[in-house]
N, C-alpha and C positions, 0 to 999 in steps of 0.2 A: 478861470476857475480859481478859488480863492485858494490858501495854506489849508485848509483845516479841511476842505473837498479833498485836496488832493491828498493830504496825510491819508484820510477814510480810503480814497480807491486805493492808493497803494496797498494800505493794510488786510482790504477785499480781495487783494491779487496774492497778497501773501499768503492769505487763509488759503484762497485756493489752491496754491501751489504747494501747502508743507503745514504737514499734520502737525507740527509741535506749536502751531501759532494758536492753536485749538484750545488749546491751555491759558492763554491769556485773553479768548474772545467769545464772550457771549452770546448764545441765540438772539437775544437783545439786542444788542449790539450788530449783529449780523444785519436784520431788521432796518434798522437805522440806517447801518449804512451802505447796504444795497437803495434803500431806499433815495438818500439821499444820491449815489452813483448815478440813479434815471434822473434823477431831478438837476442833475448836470450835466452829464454827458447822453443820458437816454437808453437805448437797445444798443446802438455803438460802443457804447461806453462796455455794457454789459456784458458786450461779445468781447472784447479785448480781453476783459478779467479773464472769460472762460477757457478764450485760447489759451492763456499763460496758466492757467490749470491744468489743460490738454495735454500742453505741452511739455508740463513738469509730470506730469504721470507719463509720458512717452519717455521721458530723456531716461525715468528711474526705471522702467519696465524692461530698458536695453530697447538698443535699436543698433542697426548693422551700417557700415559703411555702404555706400552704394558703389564707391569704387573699389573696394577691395575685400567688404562681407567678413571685414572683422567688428568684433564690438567692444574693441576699448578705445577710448574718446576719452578729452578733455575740452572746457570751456574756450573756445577762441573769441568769439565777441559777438556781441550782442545790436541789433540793427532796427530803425523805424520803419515801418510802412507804410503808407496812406493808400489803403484800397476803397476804392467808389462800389458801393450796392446797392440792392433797391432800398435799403432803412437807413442809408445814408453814407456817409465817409469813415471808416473803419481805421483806426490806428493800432496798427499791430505792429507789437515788439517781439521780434522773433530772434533765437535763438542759434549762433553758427557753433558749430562744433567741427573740429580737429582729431583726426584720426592719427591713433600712436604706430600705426602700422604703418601707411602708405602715406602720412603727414597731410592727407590733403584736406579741406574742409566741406565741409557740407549743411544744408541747412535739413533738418528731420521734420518740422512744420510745412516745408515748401512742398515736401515731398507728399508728407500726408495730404494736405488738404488740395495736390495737385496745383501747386501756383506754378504760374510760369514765372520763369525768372525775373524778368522786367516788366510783368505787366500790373496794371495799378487800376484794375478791378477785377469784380470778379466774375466767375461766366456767369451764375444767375441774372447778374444786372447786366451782363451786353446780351444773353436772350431777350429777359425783358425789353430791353434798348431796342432790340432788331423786330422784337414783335411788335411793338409801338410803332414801330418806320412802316410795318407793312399794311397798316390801314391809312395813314396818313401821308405827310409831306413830313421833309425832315428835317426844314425850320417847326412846324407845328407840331413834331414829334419831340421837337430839343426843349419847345413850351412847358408840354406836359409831362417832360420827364424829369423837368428839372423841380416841377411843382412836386409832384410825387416824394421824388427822394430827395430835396432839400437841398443840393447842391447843382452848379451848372454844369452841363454840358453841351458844348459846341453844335451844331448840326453838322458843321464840318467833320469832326467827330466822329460821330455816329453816319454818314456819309463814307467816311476812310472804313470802318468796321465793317457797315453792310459790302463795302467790295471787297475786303482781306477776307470776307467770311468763307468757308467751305464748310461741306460733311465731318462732323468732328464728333465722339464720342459714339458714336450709332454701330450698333450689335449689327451685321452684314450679311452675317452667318444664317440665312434662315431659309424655309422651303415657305412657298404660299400656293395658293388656290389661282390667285390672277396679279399679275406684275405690271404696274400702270405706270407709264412711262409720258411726260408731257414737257415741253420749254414753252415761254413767254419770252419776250424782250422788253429790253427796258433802256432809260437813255441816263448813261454815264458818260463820268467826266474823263478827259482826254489827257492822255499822259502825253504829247505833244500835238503837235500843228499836221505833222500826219498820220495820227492815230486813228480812228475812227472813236464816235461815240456810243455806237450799237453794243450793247450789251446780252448777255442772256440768262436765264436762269432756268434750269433743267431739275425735275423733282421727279422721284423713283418712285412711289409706292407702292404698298403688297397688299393684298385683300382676300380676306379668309372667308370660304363660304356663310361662316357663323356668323360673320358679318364684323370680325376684328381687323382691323386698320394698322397697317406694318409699316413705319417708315424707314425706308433705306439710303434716304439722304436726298439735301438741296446743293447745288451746285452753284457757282457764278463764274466760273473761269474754264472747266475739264472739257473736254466735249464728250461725246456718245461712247466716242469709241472707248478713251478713258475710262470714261462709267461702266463698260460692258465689260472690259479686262478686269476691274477692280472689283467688281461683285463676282466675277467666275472666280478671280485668283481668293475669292475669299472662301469660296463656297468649293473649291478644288484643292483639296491638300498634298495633291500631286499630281505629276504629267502622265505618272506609268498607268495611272485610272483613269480610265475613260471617265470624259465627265457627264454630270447627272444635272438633267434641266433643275431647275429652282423653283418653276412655275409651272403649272398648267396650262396657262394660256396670258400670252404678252398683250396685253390693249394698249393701242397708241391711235394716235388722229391721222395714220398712214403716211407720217414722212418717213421717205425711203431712207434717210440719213438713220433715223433711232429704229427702225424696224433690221437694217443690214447690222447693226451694232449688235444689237441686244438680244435678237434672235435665236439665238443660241443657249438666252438663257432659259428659254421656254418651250412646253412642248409644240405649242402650235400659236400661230398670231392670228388677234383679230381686230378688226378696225371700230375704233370707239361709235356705238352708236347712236352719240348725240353729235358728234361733230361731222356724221355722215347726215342728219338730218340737216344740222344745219348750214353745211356747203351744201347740200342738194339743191336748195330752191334759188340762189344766185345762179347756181348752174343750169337749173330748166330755165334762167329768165335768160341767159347769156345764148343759148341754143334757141328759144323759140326768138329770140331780138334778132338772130341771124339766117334766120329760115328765109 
């Protein structure tokens, strides 16, 4: 990017950040050189200004330590970040701040926008990442996701992701009409020579007579029992109360393993009536081949 780009984003990030720069810059000017910002750096570029706008209205609005919920602070230093998303590679300059109280530091942007400390994207682009893997392969998933958003990414990658993946962000808290309970396998790679490659993936969902669709989470590591503890202890705010099913009725394809688990969360269980249709007829050939 040339001197005179970069002078304009700078001075874009100033505007945003501090009303006095207001006095020296024209809507005209504004024009220009937002304009000019896409035409170098793009939406990436544009997100950067806006966080350090964000963030300058965060820092002056007051914000609390998170370790000790005082709010007086000063400047400790200031850090890069290079986050991958779906519009591309994000460079963000974020802000650490030092608290006068407890000396310790804290970043106030990492907090808002929920970053994790070391990680270098962001969850929109590993959904997107993870939903792309599940119609495809995930070399031909790394093809088209690299075409999309402009930068590479590994299938390796996106391989490590879909297995570190669990239920994360999902509301758990809920009562439904019918609690659908189902696993699939799948073949992953072996953390040694006697690991096994058999993998599984386990999906909860809730179903409203209205005909509204409730998801209460994917799996690839928990087993049933897990899942069944984890939704009662969500939907139980204590041991002294009897607990209160969450469903009306549990549907599963009748393995004994998620029906003895999850049972519990529901008033009564029934067995899914298309996977009875469709083990019935292997089963009438398997019985009349033996008569």
């Amino acid at each position: 990017m040339s001197g005179t780009h970069t002078v304009i984003s700078n001075k874009i990030s100033m505007l945003f950040g501090s009303e006095i720069s207001l006095k020296d810059f024209s809507f005209s000017q504004l024009i220009v050189a937002v304009k000019n910002l896409f035409d170098t750096e793009g939406v990436p570029g544009f997100v950067k200004a806006l966080v350090i706008l964000i963030e300058s209205l965060l820092i002056k609005s007051g914000v609390d330590c998170p370790h000790c919920g005082e709010n007086k602070h000063h400047l400790h230093s200031k850090s890069d970040r290079k986050l991958k998303t779906s519009i591309g590679e994000v460079n963000l300059v974020l802000t650490r701040l030092k608290c006068l109280s407890c000396k310790k530091t804290f970043n106030p942007m990492a907090q808002l926008f929920d970053l994790d400390k070391y990680s270098r994207k962001s969850r929109e682009f590993e959904k997107f990442a993870l939903e792309t893997v599940t119609d495809q392969s995930f070399r031909r998933s790394a093809t088209v996701i690299n075409k999309e958003a402009g930068f590479e990414t590994a299938h390796t990658t996106l391989h490590r992701w879909f297995w570190n993946t669990d239920a994360v962000n999902i509301d758990q808290k809920k009562r439904v009409d019918f609690l659908i309970a189902d696993g699939t396998g799948f073949k992953r790679s072996k953390d040694n020579d006697f690991d096994t490659n058999k993998g599984s993936i386990k999906v909860l969902i809730g179903y409203n007579k209205n005909g509204e669709v409730i998801p209460f989470g994917a799996w690839t590591r928990a087993s049933w029992k897990v899942i069944g503890k984890l939704i009662k202890s969500k939907n139980h705010p204590s041991d002294k109360i009897k607990f209160k099913p969450i469903a009306g009725t549990l549907i599963t394809d009748g393995e004994e393993e998620i029906v003895r688990q999850l049972k519990k969360l529901a008033e009564s269980h029934q067995r899914c009536l298309f996977h009875m249709t469709h083990e019935l007829t292997p089963l009438l050939r398997y019985i009349a081949a033996h008569k």
